[in-house]
C-alpha positions in Angstrom: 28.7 -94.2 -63.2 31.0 -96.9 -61.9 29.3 -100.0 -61.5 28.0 -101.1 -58.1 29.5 -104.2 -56.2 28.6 -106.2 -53.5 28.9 -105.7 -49.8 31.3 -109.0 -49.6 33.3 -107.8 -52.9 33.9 -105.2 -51.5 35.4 -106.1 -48.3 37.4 -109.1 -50.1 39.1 -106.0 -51.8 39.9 -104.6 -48.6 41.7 -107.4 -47.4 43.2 -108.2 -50.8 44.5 -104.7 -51.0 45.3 -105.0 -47.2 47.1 -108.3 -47.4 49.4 -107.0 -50.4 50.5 -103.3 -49.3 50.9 -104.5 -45.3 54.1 -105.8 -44.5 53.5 -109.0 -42.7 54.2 -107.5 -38.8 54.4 -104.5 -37.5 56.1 -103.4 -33.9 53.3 -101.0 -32.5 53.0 -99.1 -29.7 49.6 -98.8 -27.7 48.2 -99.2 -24.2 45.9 -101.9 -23.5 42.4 -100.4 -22.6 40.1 -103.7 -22.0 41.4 -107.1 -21.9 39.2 -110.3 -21.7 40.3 -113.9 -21.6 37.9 -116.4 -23.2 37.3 -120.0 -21.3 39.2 -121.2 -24.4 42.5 -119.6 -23.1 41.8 -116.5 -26.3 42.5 -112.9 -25.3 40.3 -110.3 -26.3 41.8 -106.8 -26.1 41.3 -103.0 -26.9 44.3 -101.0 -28.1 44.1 -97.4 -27.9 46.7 -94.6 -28.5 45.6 -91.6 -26.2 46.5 -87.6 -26.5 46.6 -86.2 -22.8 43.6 -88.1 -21.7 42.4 -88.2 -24.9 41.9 -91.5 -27.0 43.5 -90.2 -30.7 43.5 -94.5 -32.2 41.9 -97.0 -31.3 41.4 -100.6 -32.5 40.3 -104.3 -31.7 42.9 -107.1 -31.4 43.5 -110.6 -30.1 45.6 -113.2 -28.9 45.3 -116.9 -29.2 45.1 -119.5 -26.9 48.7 -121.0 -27.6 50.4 -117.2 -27.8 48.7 -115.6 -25.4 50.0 -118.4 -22.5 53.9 -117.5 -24.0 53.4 -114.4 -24.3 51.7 -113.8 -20.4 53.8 -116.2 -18.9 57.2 -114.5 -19.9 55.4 -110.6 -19.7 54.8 -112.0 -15.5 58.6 -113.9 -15.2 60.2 -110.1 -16.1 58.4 -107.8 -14.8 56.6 -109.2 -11.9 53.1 -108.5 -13.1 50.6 -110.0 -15.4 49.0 -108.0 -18.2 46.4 -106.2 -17.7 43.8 -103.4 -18.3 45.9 -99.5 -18.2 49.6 -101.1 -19.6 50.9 -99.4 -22.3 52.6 -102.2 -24.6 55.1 -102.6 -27.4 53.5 -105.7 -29.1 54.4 -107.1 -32.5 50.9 -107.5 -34.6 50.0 -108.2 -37.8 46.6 -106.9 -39.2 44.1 -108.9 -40.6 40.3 -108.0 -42.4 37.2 -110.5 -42.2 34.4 -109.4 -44.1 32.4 -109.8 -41.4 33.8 -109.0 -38.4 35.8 -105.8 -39.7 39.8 -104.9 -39.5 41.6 -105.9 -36.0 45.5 -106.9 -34.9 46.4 -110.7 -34.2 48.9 -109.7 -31.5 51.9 -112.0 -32.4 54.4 -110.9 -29.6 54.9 -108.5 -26.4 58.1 -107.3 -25.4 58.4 -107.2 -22.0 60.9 -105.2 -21.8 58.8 -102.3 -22.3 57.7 -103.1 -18.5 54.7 -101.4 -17.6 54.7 -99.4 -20.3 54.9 -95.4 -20.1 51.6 -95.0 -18.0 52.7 -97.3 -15.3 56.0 -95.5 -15.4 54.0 -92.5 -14.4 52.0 -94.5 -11.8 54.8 -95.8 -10.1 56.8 -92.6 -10.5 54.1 -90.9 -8.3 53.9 -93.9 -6.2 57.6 -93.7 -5.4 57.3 -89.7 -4.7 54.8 -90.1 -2.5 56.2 -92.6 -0.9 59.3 -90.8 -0.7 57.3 -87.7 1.0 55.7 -90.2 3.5 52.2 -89.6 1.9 50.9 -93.6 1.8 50.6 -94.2 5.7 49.4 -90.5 6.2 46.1 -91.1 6.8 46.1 -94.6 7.7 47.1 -93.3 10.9 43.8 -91.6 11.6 41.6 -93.3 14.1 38.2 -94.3 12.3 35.3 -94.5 15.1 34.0 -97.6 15.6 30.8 -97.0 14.9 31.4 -93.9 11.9 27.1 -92.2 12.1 28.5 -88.9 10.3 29.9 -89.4 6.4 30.6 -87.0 4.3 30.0 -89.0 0.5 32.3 -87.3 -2.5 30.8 -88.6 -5.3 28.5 -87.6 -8.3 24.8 -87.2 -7.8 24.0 -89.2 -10.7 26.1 -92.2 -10.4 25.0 -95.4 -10.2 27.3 -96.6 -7.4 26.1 -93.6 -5.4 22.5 -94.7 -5.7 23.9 -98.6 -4.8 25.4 -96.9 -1.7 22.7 -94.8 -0.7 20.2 -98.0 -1.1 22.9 -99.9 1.2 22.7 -97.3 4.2 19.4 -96.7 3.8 17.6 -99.7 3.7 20.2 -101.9 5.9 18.5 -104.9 7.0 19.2 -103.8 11.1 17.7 -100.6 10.7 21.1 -98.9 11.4 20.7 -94.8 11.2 24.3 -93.6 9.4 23.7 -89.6 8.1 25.4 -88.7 5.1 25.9 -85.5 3.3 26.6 -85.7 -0.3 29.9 -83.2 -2.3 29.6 -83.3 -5.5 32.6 -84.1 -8.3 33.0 -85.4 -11.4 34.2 -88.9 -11.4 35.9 -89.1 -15.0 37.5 -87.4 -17.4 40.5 -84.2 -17.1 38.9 -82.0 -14.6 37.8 -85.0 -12.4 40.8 -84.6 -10.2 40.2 -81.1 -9.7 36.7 -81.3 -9.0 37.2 -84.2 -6.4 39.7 -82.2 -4.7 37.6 -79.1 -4.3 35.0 -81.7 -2.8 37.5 -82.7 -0.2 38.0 -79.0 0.4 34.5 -78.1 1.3 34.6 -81.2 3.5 37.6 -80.3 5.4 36.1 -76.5 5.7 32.4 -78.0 7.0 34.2 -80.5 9.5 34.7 -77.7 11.7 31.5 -77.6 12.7 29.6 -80.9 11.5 32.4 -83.2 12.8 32.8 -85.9 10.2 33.8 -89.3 11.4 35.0 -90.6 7.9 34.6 -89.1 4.0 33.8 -91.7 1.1 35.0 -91.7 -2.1 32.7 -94.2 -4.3 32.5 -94.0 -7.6 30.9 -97.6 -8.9 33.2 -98.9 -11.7 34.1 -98.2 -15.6 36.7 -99.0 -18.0 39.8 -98.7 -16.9 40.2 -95.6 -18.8 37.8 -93.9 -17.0 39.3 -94.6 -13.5 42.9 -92.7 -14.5 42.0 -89.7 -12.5 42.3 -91.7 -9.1 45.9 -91.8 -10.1 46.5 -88.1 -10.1 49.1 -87.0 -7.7 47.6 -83.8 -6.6 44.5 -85.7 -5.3 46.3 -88.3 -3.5 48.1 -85.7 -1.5 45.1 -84.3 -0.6 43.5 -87.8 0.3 46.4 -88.5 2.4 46.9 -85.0 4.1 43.1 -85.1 4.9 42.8 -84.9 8.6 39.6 -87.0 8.3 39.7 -90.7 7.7 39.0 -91.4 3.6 37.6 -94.5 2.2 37.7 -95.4 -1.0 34.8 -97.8 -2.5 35.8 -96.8 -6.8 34.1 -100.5 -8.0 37.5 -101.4 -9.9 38.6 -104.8 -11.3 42.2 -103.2 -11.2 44.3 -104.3 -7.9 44.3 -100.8 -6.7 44.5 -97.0 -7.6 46.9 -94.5 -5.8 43.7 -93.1 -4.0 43.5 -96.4 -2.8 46.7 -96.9 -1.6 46.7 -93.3 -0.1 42.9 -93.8 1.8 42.6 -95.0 5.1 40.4 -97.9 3.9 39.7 -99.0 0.3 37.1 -101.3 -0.4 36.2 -102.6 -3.7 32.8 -101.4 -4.5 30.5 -98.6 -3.0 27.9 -101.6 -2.1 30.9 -102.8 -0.1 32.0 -99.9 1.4 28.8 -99.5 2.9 28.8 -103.2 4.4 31.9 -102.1 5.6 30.1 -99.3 7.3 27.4 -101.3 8.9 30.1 -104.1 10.2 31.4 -101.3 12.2 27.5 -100.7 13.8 27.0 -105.0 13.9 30.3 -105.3 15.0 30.0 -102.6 18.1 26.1 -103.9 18.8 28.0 -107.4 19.2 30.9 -106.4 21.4 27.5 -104.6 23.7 25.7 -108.4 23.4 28.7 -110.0 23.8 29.6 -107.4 27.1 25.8 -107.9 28.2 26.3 -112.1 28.0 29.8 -111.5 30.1 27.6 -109.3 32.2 24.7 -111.1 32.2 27.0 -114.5 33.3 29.4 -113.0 36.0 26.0 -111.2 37.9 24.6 -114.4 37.5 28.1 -116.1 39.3 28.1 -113.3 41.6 24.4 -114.2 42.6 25.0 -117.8 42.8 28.2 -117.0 45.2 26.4 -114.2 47.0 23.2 -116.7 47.8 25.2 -119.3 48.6 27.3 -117.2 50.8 24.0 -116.0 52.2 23.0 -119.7 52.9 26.4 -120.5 54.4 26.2 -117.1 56.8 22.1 -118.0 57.6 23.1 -121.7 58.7 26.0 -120.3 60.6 24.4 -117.4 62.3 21.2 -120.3 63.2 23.8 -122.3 65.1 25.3 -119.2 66.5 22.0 -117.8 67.7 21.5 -121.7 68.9 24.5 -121.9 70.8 24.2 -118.6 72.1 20.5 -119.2 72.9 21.9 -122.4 74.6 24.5 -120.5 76.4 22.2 -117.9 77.6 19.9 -120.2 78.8 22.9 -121.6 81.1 23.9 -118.7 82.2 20.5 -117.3 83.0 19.4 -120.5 85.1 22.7 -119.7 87.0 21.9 -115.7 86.8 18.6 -117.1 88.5 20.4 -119.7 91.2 22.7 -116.9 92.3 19.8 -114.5 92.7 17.6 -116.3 94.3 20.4 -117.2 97.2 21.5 -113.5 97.3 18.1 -112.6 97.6 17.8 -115.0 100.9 21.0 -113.9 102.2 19.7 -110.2 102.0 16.5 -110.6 103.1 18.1 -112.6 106.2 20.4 -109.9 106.6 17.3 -107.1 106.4 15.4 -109.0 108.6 18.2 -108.6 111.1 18.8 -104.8 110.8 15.2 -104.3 111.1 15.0 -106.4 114.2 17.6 -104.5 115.4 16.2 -100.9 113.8 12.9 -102.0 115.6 14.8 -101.9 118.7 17.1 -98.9 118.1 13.9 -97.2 117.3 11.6 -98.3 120.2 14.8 -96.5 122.2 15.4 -93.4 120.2 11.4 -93.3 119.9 10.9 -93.2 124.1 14.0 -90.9 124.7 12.5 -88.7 122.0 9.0 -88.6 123.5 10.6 -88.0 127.0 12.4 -85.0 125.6 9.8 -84.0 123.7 7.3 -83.6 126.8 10.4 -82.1 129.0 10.6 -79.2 126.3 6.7 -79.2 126.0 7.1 -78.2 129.8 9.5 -76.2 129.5 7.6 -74.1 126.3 4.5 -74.3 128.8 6.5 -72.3 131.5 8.0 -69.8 128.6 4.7 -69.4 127.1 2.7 -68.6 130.5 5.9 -66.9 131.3 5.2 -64.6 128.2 1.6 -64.3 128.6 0.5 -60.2 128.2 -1.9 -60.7 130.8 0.9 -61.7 133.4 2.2 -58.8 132.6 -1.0 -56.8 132.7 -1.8 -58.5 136.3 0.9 -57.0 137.4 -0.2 -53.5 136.3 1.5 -53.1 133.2 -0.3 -51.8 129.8 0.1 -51.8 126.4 -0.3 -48.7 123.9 -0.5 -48.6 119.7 -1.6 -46.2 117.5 -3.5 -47.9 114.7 -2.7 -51.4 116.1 1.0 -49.9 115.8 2.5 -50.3 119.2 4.3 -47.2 119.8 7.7 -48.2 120.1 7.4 -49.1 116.2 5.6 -45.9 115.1 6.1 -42.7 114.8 3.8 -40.6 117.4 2.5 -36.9 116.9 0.2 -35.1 118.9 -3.3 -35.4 118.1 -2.9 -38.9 117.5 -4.7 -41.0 118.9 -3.5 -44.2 121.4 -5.4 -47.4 122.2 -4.2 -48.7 126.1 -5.0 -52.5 126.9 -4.6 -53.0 130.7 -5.6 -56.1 132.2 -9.7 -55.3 132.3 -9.9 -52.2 131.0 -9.2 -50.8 127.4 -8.4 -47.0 127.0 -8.9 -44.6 124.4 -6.5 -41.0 124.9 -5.8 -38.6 122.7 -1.7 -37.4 122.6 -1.9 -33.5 124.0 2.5 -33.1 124.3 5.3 -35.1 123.9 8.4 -35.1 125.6 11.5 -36.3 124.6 13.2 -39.2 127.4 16.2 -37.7 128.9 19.6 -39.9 128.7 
């Protein structure tokens, strides 16, 4: 049996062994999947080597203070950008053992003219395409309501910004009612894309009939590894095709990913996003207290006006109503003058015509009686004059049948005739009849 060493041998070995087979640098290839900068100025990075989107290598390395303010400021003068989290690198390391702390890469160099390394090639290659195919302002040019009460949530069930998100609507502190219905997706890994898509699918199919005013896409942060699948072209065509306004709250340190530049909105976290959903509500509840105040101020002006005008019209219409009581007044005493000397003028002129219809009709009364007695006389002779009994005095008579005289009737024998003479009256019976001869 070989004979046991110690833990510490041991690793002195390693980095004996190490320090005498490496070569002293190394030009390696690898993209950058976490990077931290101490207070002292020391970087702090992971360095990974993935397969598809699967990490094959992966290892811990640094950069001091002094190199790491070289190295960043020239990586930022060529290529526009600092370093950062996603960047595949060509860096120039050198590997070093500490028996406590384990094997890792002192990071010596960084050629910037690797650029953005391969996967921000990609990025930017679908960046440019879909710029090129007018995808980024797509659906930026959707109107989002201004106060959005219907949101359909893409995200996973399970998810910790979900929760964060749900809390936020929830349990807002104006008591703001925003319904939500969750699609579920996976939010990392290969088929992450696929399954956020199909989300955005079912969305799209249930709009038809629910009527969403906006979809959000909130995932809740990660490494930056985990967040590559909001960087697949297929979904950001179908963000930016979507004919329902998308926002994006993936909780990202990272500036942006192409859903965000695709969405409608991004916000930075899904606790923000749904602040930014609520500022819509306070916002709109605002504008209505800010429109009740302008209300509330111009009914008040148009009362003040109005009441004053009322004032203005009630002083005027009392010295109308004066003036005209005054003028009335006048006119009435003269109404009154005039009156009362037609009214002695009339009754002088009355008194005159009835003097004189006195007079006329003390004549007309005595011509009228003296008629009236001369045709008194004159009815006295007719009526004596057409007295029966003159007539029967001077032997006439007078016959009826029935109190018919006969010249009315009709006669027949057998009737029988009443004759009135003067003193006698005679009762007869009609034997024959004889008609009067022409």
């Amino acid at each position: 049996m070989q004979q046991a060493i110690s833990l510490l041998a041991l690793n002195q070995l390693i980095k004996e062994t190490l320090d005498i087979q490496l070569e002293p640098a190394y030009w390696v290839i690898a993209e950058i999947a976490e990077l931290n900068q101490a207070r002292q100025g020391h970087a702090y990075l992971d360095l990974v080597e993935k397969q598809g989107n699967q990490i094959v290598a992966k290892i811990r390395a640094n950069i001091w203070a002094y190199t790491f303010r070289g190295i960043a400021s020239k990586f930022k003068t060529i290529t526009g950008q600092d370093l950062k989290t996603g960047m595949k690198v060509l860096a120039q390391v050198n590997v070093t053992f500490h028996e406590i702390y384990g094997i890792s890469l002192n990071v010596k160099d960084i050629d910037p003219n690797f650029t953005l390394g391969e996967r921000a090639r990609i990025r930017q290659e679908i960046i440019d395409k879909l710029t090129a195919e007018g995808m980024m302002e797509l659906n930026k040019r959707l109107a989002l309501p201004e106060v959005p009460q219907k949101i359909a949530v893409i995200s996973s069930a399970t998810a910790a910004g979900y929760g964060d998100f749900i809390n936020q609507i929830d349990n807002n502190r104006f008591g703001y009612r925003i319904h939500y219905k969750l699609y579920q997706a996976t939010l990392q890994g290969i088929d992450a894309p696929a399954t956020m898509i199909r989300a955005l699918d079912e969305v799209i199919q249930d709009n038809l009939t629910k009527a969403f005013d906006a979809i959000v896409l909130i995932r809740g942060g990660g490494s930056q590894l985990d967040l590559d699948c909001f960087d697949d072209y297929q979904l950001a065509v179908k963000i930016a095709s979507c004919p329902i306004p998308v926002i994006t709250g993936i909780g990202h340190e990272r500036d942006e990913t192409i859903a965000d530049l695709v969405a409608h909105t991004k916000m930075k976290t899904p606790t923000a996003t749904a602040e930014f959903l609520l500022s819509g509500f306070h916002a709109f509840e605002e504008k209505i207290k800010g429109l009740m105040k302008i209300l509330e101020r111009n009914a008040s002006q148009i009362w003040f006006w109005e009441e004053k005008m009322l004032r203005e019209l009630e002083r005027r219409l009392h010295q109308q109503a004066k003036f005209t009581l005054h003028q009335t007044t006048d006119n009435l005493s003269f109404r009154t003058k005039q009156i009362r000397s037609l009214a002695v003028q009339q009754l002088s002129i009355k008194a005159l015509n009835l003097d004189n219809f006195n007079q006329n009709l003390r004549k007309a009364s005595t011509l009228l009686i003296q008629k009236s007695e001369q045709k008194i006389r004159q009815l006295e002779k007719d009526i004596a004059r057409m007295d029966p009994n003159t007539f029967f005095e001077k032997g006439y008579t007078r016959s009826e049948i029935n109190g018919v005289p006969l010249h009315l009737g009709t006669i027949k024998t057998g009737d029988k005739m009443t004759t009135y003479s003067v003193k006698n009256i005679i009762e007869s019976t009609i034997i024959t009849i004889e008609k009067k001869k022409s």
